[in-house]
N, C-alpha and C positions, 0 to 999 in steps of 0.2 A: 504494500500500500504506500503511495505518495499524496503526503498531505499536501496542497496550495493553500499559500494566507496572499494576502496583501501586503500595503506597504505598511502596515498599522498593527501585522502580526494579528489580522483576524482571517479565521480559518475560512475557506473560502468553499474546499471542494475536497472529496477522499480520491483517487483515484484506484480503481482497484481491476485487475483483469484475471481469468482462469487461466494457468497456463503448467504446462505438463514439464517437471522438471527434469531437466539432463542430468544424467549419471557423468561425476570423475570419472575421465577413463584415464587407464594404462599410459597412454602416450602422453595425456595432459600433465601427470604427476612426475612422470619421468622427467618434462622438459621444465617444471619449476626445480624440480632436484638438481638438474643440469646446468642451470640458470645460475641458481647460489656456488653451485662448486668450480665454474668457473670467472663469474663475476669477479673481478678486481678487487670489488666491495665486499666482498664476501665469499671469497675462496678461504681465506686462512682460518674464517671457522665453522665452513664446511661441518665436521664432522660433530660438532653440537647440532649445527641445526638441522642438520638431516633425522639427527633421533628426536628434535623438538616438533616437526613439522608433523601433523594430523591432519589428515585428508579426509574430508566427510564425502558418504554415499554421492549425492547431489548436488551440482552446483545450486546458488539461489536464483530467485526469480529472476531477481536483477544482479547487474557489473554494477553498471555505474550510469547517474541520469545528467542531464546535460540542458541549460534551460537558455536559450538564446531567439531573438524575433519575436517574442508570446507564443513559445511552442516549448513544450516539455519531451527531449526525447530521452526514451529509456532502454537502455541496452542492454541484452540479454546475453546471455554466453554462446547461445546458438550461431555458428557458422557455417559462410557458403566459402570455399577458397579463401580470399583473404580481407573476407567482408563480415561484420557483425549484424545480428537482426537490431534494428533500434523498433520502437511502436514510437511514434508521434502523437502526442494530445495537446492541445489547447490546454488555457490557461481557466476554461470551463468545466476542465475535465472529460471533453468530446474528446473519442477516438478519431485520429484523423487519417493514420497510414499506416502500414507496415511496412516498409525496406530495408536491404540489406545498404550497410556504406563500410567503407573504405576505412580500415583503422587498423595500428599496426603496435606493438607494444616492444619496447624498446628491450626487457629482459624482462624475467619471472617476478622482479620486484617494480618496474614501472611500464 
């Protein structure tokens, strides 16, 4: 669920959609493991965090939402090639789209 307020911090709208969640795979986990043990940042302690790191069944609904133009987009873990699904809504909480866009992440940590 994403809440909208205004500029006055009054709630405005819930946003809320059904959506069937992705299983961590194999390959996803591997490449944040892979990530930390060779990052620059975090090669040297590697082998902490690999016994730190817990990986649940499911990713969540959402990565990460992004709010620019009065549009609320929301991104999902779902991908096509090297594209994420976002859903587009209004600042009324109307559904407006679903597309896939162009996003690329720098390592396992950014």
């Amino acid at each position: 669920m994403i809440n909208v307020f205004d500029e006055k911090g009054t709630k405005l709208v819930s946003i809320t959609r059904e959506y069937k969640l992705l299983k961590v795979t194999e390959d996803y986990k591997k490449g944040i493991l892979d990530s930390f043990k060779t990052n620059p940042e975090t090669k040297q302690y590697y082998e902490v965090i690999k016994n730190m790191i817990k990986f649940t069944d499911n990713f969540p609904a959402i990565q990460l939402f992004y709010v620019d133009s009065q549009k609320i987009y929301i991104q999902t873990y779902l991908t096509k090639e090297k594209t994420y699904e976002f859903f587009i809504y209004n600042f009324k909480g109307e559904f407006l789209k679903r597309l896939f866009l162009p996003f690329s992440y720098q390592d396992g940590l950014r």
